[in-house]
Every structure is written in C-alpha cells, then in structure tokens.
ZAMARGU-4260 file (C-alpha; in steps of 0.2 Angstrom, whole numbers, plus 5000, padded with zeros to 4 digits):
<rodrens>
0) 4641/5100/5077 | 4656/5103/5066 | 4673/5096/5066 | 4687/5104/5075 | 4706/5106/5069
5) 4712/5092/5080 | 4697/5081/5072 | 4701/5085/5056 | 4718/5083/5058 | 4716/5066/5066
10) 4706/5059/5051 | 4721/5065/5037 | 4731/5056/5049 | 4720/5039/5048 | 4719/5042/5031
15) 4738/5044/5027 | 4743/5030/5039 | 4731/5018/5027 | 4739/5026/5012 | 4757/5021/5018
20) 4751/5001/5021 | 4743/4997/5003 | 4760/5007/4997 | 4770/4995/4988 | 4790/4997/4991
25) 4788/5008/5006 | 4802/5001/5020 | 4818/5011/5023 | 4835/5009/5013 | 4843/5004/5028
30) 4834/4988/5027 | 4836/4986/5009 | 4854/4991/5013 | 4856/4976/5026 | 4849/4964/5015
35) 4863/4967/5001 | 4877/4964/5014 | 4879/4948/5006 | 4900/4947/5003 | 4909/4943/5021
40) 4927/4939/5024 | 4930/4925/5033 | 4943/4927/5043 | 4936/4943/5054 | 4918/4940/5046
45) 4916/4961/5042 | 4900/4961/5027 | 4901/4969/5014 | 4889/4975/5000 | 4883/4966/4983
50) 4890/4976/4971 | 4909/4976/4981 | 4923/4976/4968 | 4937/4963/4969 | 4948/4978/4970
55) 4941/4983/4987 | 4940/4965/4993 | 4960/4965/4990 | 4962/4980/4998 | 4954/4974/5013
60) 4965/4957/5014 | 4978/4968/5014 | 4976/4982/5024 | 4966/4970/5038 | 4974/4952/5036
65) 4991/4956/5028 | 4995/4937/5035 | 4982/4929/5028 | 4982/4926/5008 | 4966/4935/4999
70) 4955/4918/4994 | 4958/4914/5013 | 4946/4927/5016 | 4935/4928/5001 | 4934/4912/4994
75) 4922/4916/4979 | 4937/4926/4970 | 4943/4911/4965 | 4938/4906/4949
</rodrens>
C-alpha cells in the first residue's frame, strides 16, 4: 500500500526536525542577544550590550542619574 500526502509529509517532518538537532549554532539571536548584556549600571541596574560605547554609557548617567557621578554607575570606566 502506498504512502499518503500527510504520510509523506510526516516523514520530511521527522527528517527536518533531526536535521535541525545535529545543526551546530542553531538557537535564536535573542539568546545570543541576552547573553551579551554584559554592561549594567549600577545604580538602576538597566544592561546593556558588550559592544556599548563609553559615549552611550555617559549619555545614560546623564540623562537617567544626573545626581549621581558617571563611575558611580559604571565602574569599569575608570581606568
């Protein structure tokens, strides 16, 4: 007896699905996105991204905290 559509399509399916575990990388951007929140300021604890410039760090202390100094809120500026 022969395969149907819905058979056949269920075994592309199976076959996809096993493709997509053994891929290497595959996971969404978001996550990756998440992970690289790695700057925080500290005194209202707001992440920010890896590659944040000390331009936008400043910008933030002073739009946000403009009480507080900028190394109050992110310490690893200070060199």
């Amino acid at each position: 007896m022969g395969g149907g559509n819905a058979q056949k399509t269920k075994m592309a399916r199976e076959k996809n699905q096993e493709k997509m575990k053994g891929a290497k990388g595959s996971g969404s951007q978001l996550d990756a996105n998440k992970k690289a929140m790695s700057i925080q300021c500290k005194v209202c604890m707001q992440t920010f991204i890896c590659t944040t410039s000390e331009v936008k760090c400043k910008e933030h202390a002073e739009a946000k905290h403009p009480k507080a100094d900028l190394f109050t809120c992110f310490p690893h500026l200070k060199k």
